[in-house]
C-alpha positions as CSV (number, residue, x, y, z in Angstrom):
1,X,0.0,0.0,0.0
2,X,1.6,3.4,-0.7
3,X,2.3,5.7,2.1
4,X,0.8,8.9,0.9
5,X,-2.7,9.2,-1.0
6,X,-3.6,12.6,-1.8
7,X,-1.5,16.3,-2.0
8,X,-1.3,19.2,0.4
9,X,0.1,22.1,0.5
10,X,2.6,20.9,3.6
11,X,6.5,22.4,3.0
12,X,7.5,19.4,4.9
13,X,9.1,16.9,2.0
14,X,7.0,14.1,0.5
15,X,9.9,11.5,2.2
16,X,9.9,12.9,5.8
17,X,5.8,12.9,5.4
18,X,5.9,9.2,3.9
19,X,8.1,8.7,6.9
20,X,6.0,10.3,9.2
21,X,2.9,8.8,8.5
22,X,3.9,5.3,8.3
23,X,5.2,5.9,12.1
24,X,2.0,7.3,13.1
25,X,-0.1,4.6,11.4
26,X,2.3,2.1,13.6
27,X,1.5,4.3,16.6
28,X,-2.3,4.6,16.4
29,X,-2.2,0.6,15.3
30,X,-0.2,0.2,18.6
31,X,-2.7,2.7,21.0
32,X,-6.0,1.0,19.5
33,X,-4.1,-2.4,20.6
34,X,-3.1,-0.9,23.9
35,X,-6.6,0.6,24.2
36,X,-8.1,-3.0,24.0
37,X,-5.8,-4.9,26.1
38,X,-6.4,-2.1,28.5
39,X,-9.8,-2.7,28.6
40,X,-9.5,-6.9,28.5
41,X,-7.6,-5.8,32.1
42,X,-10.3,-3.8,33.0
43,X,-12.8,-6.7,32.6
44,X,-10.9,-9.7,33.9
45,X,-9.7,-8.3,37.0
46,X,-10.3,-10.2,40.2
47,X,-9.3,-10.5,43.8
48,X,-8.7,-7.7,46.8
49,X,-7.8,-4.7,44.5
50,X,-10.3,-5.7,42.6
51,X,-12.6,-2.1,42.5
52,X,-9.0,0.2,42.9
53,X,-7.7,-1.7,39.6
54,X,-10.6,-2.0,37.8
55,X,-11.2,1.9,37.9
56,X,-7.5,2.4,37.3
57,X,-7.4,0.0,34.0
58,X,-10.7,1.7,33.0
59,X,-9.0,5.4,33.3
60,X,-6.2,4.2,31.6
61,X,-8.0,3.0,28.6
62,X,-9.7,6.4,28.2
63,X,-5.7,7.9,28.2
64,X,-5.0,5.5,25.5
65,X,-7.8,6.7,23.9
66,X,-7.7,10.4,23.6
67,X,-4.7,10.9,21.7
68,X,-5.9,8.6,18.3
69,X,-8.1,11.0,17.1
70,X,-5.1,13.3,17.0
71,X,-2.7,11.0,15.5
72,X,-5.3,10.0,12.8
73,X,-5.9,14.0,11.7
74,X,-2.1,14.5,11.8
75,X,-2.1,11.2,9.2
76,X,-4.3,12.6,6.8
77,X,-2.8,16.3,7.6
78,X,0.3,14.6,6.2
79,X,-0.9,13.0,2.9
80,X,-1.8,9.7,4.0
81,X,-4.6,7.5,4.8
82,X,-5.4,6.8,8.6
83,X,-5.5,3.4,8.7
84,X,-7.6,3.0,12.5
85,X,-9.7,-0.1,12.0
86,X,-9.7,-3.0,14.8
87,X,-8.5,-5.3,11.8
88,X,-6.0,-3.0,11.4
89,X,-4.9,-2.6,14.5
90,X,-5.0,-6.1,15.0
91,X,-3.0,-7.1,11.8
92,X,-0.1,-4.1,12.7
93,X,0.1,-3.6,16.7
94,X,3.7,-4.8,17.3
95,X,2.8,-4.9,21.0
96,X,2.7,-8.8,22.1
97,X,-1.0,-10.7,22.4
98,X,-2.3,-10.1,26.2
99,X,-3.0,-12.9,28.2
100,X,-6.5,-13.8,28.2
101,X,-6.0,-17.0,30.9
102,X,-6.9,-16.2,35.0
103,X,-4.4,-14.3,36.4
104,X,-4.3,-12.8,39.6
105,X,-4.2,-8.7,40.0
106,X,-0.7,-8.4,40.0
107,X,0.1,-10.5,36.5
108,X,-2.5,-7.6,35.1
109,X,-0.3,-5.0,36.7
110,X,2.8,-6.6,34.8
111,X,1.4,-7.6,31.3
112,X,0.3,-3.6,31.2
113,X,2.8,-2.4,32.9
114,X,5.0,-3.9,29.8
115,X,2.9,-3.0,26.9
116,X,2.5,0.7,27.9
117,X,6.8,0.3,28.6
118,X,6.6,-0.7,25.2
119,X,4.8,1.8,23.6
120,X,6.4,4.6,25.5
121,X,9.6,3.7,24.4
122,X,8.2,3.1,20.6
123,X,6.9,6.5,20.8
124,X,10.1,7.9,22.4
125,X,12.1,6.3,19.2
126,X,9.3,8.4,17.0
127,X,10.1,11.3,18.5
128,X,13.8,11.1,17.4
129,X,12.8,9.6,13.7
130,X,10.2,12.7,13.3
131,X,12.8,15.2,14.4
132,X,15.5,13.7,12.1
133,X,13.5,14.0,9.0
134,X,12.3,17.5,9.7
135,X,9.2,17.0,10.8
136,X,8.9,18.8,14.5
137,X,5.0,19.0,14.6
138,X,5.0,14.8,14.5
139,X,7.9,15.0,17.0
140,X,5.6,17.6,19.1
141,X,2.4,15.3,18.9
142,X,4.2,12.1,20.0
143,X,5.9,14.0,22.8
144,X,2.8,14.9,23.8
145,X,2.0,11.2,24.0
146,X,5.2,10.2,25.6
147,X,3.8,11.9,29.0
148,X,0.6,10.3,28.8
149,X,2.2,6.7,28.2
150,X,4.7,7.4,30.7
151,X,2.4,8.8,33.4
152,X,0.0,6.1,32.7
153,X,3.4,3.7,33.0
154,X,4.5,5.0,36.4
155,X,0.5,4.7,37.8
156,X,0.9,1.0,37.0
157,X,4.4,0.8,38.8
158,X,3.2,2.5,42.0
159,X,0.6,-0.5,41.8
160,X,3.6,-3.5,41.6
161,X,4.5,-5.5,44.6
162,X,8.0,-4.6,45.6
């Protein structure tokens, strides 16, 4: 599939904006993903902490949330094509499958714990590749969503046994 789809006015070059999109579509692939395994947390949580982590994993699915709109304007601001379906999602997310056996409250806290680790960190090498190739408004946006990941990260740490 090619990268870009339709012309804009944009001075940023047609390589950086190829660039740029195809790191955003990964990103808003990798939130929707996160979104949803979020959520499968949410739902499947049992045991003490039970009402404590289910509002936490349910707040931190909304988090996820919020920024795709964003990403998926900044897409199409670019020259590309959004790509923000589930299937999609499913088919691109490089973050690994979430457990969907029992597990106890703290496994939940770990499994997210190291897909939002993951997708901070992917967002964090965004950040650099946008800058790189001239395109500081993508580098601003994932910033932007570097915080949120990372907050999100350090609410799920405060939540890990020690």
């Amino acid at each position: 599939m090619k990268t870009l789809s339709h012309m804009t006015r944009n001075n940023i070059p047609e390589k950086a904006r190829a660039d740029s999109v195809g790191l955003l579509n990964q990103t808003l692939a990798n939130l929707t993903d996160l979104r949803s395994q979020t959520l499968q947390a949410h739902w499947t949580v049992r045991g003490v902490h039970f009402y404590q982590l289910h509002k936490l994993f349910d707040f931190l699915a909304d988090k996820a949330e919020k920024p795709v709109d964003g990403i998926a304007e900044r897409i199409m601001a670019l020259g590309g094509i959004a790509q923000g379906t589930v299937r999609l999602a499913a088919k691109n997310s490089k973050i690994p499958e979430y457990p969907i056996t029992t597990m106890k409250s703290e496994e939940h806290i770990v499994a997210l714990a190291e897909r939002y680790a993951f997708c901070a960190n992917a967002v964090r090498d965004g950040i650099d590749a946008a800058d790189d190739a001239g395109d500081r408004d993508t580098a601003d946006l994932l910033t932007a969503l570097s915080r949120t990941l990372d907050q999100a990260l350090w609410f799920l740490e405060a939540n890990e046994k020690n």
